[in-house]
C-alpha positions as CSV (number, residue, x, y, z in Angstrom):
1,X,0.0,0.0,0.0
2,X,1.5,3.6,-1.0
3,X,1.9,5.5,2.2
4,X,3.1,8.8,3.5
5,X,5.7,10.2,1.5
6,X,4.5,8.6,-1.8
7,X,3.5,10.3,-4.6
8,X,0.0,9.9,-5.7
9,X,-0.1,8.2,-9.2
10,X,-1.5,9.4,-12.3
11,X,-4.7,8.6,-13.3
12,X,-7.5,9.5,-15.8
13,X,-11.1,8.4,-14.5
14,X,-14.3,9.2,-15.5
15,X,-16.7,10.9,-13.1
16,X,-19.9,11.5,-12.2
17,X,-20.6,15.3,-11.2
18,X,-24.6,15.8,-11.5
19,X,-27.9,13.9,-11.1
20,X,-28.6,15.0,-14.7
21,X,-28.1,12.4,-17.1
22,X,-27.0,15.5,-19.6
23,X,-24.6,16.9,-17.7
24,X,-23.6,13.9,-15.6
25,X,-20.0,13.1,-16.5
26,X,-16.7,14.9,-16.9
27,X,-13.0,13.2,-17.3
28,X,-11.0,13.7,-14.0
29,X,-6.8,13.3,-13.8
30,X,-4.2,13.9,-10.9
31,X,-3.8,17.1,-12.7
32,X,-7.5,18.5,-12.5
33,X,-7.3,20.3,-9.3
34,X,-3.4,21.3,-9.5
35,X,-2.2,23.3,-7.0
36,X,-5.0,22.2,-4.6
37,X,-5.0,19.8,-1.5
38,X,-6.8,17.0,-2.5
39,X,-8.7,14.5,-0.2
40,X,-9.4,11.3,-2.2
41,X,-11.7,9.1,-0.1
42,X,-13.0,5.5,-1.1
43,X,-15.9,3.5,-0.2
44,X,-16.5,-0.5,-1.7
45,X,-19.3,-0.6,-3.4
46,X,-22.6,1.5,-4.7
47,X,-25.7,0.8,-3.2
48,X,-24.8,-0.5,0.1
49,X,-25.4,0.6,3.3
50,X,-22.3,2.0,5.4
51,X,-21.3,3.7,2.4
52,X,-24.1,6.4,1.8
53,X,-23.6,7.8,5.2
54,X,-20.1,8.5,4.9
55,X,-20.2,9.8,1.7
56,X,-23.2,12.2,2.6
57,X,-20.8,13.9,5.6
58,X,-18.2,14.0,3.5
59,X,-20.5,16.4,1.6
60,X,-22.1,17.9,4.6
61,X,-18.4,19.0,5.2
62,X,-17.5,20.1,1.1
63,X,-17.4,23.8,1.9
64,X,-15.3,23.1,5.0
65,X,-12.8,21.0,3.0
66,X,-12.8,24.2,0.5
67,X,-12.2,26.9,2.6
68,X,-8.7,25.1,3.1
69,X,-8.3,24.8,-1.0
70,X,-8.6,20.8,-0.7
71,X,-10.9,19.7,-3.4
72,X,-13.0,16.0,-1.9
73,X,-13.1,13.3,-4.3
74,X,-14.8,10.1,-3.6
75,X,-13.8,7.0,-5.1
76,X,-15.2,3.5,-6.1
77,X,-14.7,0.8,-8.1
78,X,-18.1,1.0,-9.4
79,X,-19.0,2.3,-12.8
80,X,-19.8,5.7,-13.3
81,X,-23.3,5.0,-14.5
82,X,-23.6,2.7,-11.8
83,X,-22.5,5.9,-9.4
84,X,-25.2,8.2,-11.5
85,X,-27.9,5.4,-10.8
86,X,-27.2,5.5,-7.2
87,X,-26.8,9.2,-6.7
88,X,-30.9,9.6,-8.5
89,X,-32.0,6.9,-6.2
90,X,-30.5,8.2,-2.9
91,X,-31.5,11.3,-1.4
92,X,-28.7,12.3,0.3
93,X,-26.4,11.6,-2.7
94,X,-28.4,13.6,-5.2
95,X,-27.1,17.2,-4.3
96,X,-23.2,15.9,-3.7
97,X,-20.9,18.8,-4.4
98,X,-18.0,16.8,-5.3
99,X,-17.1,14.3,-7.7
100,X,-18.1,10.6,-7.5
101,X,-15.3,8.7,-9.7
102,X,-15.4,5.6,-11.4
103,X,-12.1,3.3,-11.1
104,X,-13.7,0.6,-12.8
105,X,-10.3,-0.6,-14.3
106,X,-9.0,-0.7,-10.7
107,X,-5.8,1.1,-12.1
108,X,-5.6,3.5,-9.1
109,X,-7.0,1.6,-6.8
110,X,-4.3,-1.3,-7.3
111,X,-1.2,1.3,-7.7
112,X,-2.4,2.7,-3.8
113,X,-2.6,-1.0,-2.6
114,X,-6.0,-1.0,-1.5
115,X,-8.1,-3.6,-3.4
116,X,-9.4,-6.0,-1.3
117,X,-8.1,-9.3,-2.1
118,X,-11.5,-11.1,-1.6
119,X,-13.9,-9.0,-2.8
120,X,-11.9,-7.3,-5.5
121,X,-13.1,-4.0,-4.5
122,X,-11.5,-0.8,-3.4
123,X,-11.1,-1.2,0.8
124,X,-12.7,2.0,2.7
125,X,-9.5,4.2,2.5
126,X,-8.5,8.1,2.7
127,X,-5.8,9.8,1.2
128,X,-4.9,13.3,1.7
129,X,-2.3,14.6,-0.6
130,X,-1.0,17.8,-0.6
131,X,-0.2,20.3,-3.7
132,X,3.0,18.9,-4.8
133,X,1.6,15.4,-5.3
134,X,2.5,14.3,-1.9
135,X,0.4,11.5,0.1
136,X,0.4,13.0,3.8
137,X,-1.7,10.9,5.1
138,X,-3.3,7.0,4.6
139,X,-5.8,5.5,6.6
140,X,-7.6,1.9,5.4
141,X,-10.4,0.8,7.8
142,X,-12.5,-2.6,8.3
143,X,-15.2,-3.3,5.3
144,X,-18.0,-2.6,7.6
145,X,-16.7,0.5,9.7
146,X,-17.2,3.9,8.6
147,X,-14.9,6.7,8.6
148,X,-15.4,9.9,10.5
149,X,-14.9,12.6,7.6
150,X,-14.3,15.4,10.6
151,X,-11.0,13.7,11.5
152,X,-9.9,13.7,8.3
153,X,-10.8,17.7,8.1
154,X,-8.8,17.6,11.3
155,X,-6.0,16.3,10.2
156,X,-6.1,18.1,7.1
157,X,-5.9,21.3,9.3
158,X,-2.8,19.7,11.0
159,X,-1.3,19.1,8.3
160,X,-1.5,22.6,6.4
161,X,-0.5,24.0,10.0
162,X,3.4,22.6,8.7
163,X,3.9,22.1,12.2
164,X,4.2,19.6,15.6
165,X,0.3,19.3,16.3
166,X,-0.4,17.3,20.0
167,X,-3.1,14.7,20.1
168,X,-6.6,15.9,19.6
169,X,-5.0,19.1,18.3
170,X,-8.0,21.2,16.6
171,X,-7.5,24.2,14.1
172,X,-6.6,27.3,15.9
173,X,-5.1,25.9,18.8
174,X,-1.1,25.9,19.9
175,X,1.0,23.9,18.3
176,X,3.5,22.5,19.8
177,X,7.4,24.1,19.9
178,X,10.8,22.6,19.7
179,X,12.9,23.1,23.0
């Protein structure tokens, strides 16, 4: 699995960006937010049940996530018809402000390491990588537990601080100093 330090790889992947069937798909590539944080977030599979509420505070949190110039990008291995299906069915999904994308090769999710061996799907990871390309943080959790999208704008905060953040450290706090 690519970890800190890594850079991200290149990919191309097609996404799903509206519940509109005639505006519902653009082309996505590492390069399509340059410049920008990124947070790239994965869930197994469409139309399952821990997913939906994960990816629906993930968007409850978008305009958090911008204010700090990181663009959210949610990730499956799913088709991106299959993600357009899903996001007219559910409620919650409908409205997303952020890119659903399609790995359906499973080119990027097999170059980060995460493709469950079983199942052959993307595990439920986050990536936060910063403007240079950098992964700065990896997290993979169980299939069946959920991710906590508020951490991960915590440590997003941490980490655009560029300094030694304590334990539970929240935006505007001290950091901590050298002696």
């Amino acid at each position: 699995m690519l970890n800190t330090g890594d850079l991200l790889p290149s990919f191309t992947l097609k996404g799903v960006v509206s519940a509109d069937i005639q505006t519902a798909f653009a082309d996505f590539t590492d390069k399509t937010y340059k410049n920008k944080w990124l947070v790239l977030f994965f869930w197994p599979k469409d139309f399952t049940f821990v997913c939906p509420t994960e990816i629906a505070e993930f968007g409850k949190l978008n305009q958090e996530f911008a204010d700090r110039d990181a663009q959210l990008l949610g990730v499956s291995t799913d088709s991106e018809f299959v993600h357009l299906a899903w996001k007219q069915q559910k409620d919650e999904l409908r409205a997303l402000p952020f890119p659903m994308l399609a790995d359906l090769k499973r080119e990027l999710s097999g170059e980060l390491g995460i493709l469950d061996k079983q199942e052959g799907v993307a595990k439920r990871a986050v990536y936060i990588i910063d403007p240079q390309g950098v992964i700065r943080f990896a997290m993979v959790t169980d299939m069946k537990v959920g991710r906590n999208p508020g951490e991960v704008l915590r440590v997003l905060d941490a980490l655009q601080t560029d300094e030694l953040c304590p334990c539970n450290w929240r935006k505007g706090e001290e950091t901590l100093a050298v002696a």
